[in-house]
C-alpha angles and dihedrals in degrees: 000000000000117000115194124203125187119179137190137199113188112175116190128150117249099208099276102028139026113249133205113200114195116201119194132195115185125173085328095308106117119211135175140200125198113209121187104210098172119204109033118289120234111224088260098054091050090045083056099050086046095047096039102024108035099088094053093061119118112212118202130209111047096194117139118256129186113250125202118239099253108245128255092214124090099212094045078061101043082054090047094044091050091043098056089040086060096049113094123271099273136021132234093250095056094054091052092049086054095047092052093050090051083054088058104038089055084047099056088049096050091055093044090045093056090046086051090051100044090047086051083052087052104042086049093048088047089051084054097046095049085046098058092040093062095048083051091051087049096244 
C-alpha cells in the first residue's frame, strides 16, 4: 500500500496580517489550514513553525480531489514548479475549503450557544421549583 502526500505553504499578507495557507493532499483527500502569523515571518521563523507546528494542524475539507503523477523529467518539473509559483496565493479551492469551515464553525456555535441557553432555562426553572418547594415545606 503507497500512500502519497503532497503539502503546500503558501505565506502572503491580506492587507492587516501575514497569512500562511497550508494546502494537503493526501492519498487524493485535499485538505487546507489557514495560520495567522501577524507581523512578517523571517525564513527561519517559517522553517520553525513547519518543523515544530506542522503536525498540530488541523486540515479541513476531506473531499477527494485528482492528483497528477508527479513527472520523471526534470525539466517537466521545473515547468510545473514555475507554473504554480506564478498562480495567485491562494486557489480557489482553498478559498472555498475556508469559507466552508467558517460555515461550520458559526454553526457549531450557534448550536452550542442555544444548549447553553436552554441548560441556563432549566437550571433557572429548577432554582424556582426548589424554591417553591421549601416555602411549601415552611421552611
Amino acid at each position: 500500500m503507497q500512500i502519497s502526500v503532497s503539502s503546500t505553504l503558501t505565506v502572503y499578507h491580506d492587507g492587516q496580517f501575514w497569512v500562511g495557507l497550508a494546502e494537503r493532499v493526501e492519498s487524493g483527500r485535499y485538505g487546507v489550514a489557514r495560520i495567522v502569523f501577524g507581523a512578517e515571518p523571517s525564513d527561519e521563523e517559517i522553517l520553525q513553525f513547519i518543523v515544530s507546528e506542522w503536525e498540530k494542524l488541523t486540515f479541513f475539507g476531506d473531499e477527494p480531489t485528482e492528483t497528477s503523477k508527479p513527472a520523471r523529467n526534470p525539466k517537466r518539473r521545473a515547468r510545473e514548479a514555475s507554473k504554480v509559483l506564478r498562480q495567485p496565493a491562494m486557489s480557489t479551492k482553498a478559498q472555498q475549503v475556508l469559507a466552508d469551515q467558517r460555515e461550520a464553525m458559526k454553526r457549531e456555535s450557534v448550536r452550542a450557544r442555544s444548549q447553553r441557553r436552554a441548560d441556563e432555562t432549566e437550571a433557572r426553572f429548577e432554582r424556582r421549583k426548589l424554591k417553591r418547594r421549601q416555602k411549601h415545606r415552611g421552611h
